[in-house]
N, C-alpha and C positions, 0 to 999 in steps of 0.2 A: 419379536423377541425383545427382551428389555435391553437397555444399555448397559456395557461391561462397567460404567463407571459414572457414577453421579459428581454433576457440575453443585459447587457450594454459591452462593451467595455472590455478586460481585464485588458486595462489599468487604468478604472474606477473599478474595483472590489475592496471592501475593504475583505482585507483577513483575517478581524476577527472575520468579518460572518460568519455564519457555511459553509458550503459546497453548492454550489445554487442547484439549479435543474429546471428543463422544465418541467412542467404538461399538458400531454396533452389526452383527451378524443376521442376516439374509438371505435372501435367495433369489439367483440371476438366472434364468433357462436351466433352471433347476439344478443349479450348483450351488454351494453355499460361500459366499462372498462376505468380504468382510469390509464394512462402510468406515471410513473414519471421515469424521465432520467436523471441522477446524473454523474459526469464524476468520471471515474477510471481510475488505473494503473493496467493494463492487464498483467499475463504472455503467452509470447508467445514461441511459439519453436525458435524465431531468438531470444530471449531476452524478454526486455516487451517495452509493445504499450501502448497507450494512449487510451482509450476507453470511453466507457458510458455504468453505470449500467441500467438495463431496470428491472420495479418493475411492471410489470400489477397486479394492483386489480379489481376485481369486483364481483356480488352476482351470481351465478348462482345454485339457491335453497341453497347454502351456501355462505356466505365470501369465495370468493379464492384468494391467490395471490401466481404467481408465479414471479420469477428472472430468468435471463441472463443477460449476458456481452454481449456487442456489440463493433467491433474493426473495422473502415475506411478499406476498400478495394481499395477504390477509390473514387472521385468524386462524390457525390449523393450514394456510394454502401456501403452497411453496414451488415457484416458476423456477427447475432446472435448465438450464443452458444448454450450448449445446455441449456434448459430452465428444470429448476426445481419448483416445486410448495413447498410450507411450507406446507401446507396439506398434511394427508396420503394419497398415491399415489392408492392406494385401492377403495377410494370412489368415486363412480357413478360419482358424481359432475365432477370430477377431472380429470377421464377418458374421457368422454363429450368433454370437455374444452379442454382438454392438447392437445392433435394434430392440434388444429388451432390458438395457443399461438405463436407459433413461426414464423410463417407468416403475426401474426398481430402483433408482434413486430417489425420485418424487416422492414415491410411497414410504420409504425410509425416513425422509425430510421431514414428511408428513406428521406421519407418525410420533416424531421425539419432535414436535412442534416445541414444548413447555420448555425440554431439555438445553433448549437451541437459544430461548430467550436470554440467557443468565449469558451464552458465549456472544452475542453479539450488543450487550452491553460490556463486557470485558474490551471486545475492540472498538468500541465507542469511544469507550476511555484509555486505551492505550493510543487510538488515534488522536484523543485532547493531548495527553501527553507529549506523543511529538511536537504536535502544533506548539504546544507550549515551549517545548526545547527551541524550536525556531525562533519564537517570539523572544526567547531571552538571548539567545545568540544574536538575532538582530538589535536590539536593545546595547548585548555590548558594544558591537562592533561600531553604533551610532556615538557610544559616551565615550569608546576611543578616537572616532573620529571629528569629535566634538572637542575632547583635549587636544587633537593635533594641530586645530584650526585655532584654537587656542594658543600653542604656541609658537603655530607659525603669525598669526596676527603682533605677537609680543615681538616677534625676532623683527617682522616691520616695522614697527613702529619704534625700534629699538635706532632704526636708521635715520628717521628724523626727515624721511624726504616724504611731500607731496604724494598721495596715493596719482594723482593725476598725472605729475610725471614721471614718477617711477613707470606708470601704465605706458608713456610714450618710450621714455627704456626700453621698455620688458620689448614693445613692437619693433624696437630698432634691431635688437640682438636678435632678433625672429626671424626679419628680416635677411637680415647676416647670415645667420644659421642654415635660411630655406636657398641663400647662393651657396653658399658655402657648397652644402649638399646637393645643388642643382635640380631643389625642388621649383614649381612653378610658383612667381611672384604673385604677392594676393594685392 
């Protein structure tokens, strides 16, 4: 079955949409299930991948839905994970269903290959993004702490004593300070 909704361009995504995702309808031990596929950042044993969250729901005598990760292998090939249900693993339903969840994921994955590429450049570049957020946050936090050094060096130098024995100072009062407290003498 085709996808309920066509992904545009990443370079048309506004990125202050939520997160998109693919809806696409199938079939699990012969129920019809409804796939959504979300893109994620995978860990993987070389580092982390770029992937697509896999969400099947559907009724089989109960609401069930299970997850997996799905990570590119290759061209059209797509390695699902393993697949967990939110349901207790316990119930009949569950049991049923669980062994032909991950075959009807793959196949799904499979299938909207082309679909899938456009969402895991979206998280490519929402993951630059963050990165990027960090880098500027740590960037402020060094040109603040770069001004304070700054004017603590000035409020020193404002005193006119010897960096060498202000440093015997500073060990005296340490000193003092580590009796005082009755911490152990260095």
């Amino acid at each position: 079955m085709p996808a309920s909704n066509t992904m545009s361009a990443p370079a048309e995504y506004d990125h202050a949409q939520p997160v998109p995702e693919i809806t696409v309808h199938s079939a699990i031990a012969g129920r019809t299930a409804r796939f959504a596929l979300r893109p994620a950042l995978l860990d993987t044993e070389a580092g982390t991948a770029y992937g697509v969250t896999v969400r099947a729901s559907l009724r089989y005598r109960i609401p069930l839905v299970f997850e997996a990760a799905a990570r590119r292998c290759g061209p059209g090939q797509w390695a699902v994970g393993p697949v967990h249900c939110r349901q207790d693993s316990h119930l009949a339903s569950v049991q049923t269903v669980h062994p032909h969840v991950a075959a009807a994921m793959t196949a799904v994955v499979n299938q909207h290959d082309d679909q899938l590429l456009p969402l895991r450049e979206i998280a490519r570049e929402r993951q630059a993004g963050n990165a990027l957020a960090l880098v500027l946050k740590y960037r402020r936090e060094a040109a603040e702490t770069a001004a304070r050094l700054r004017e603590a060096q000035t409020e020193f130098d404002r005193h006119g004593v010897p960096a060498e024995r202000a440093l015997k100072v500073l060990e005296a009062m340490t000193r003092a300070r580590d009796k005082l407290w009755g911490l152990p003498q260095r």
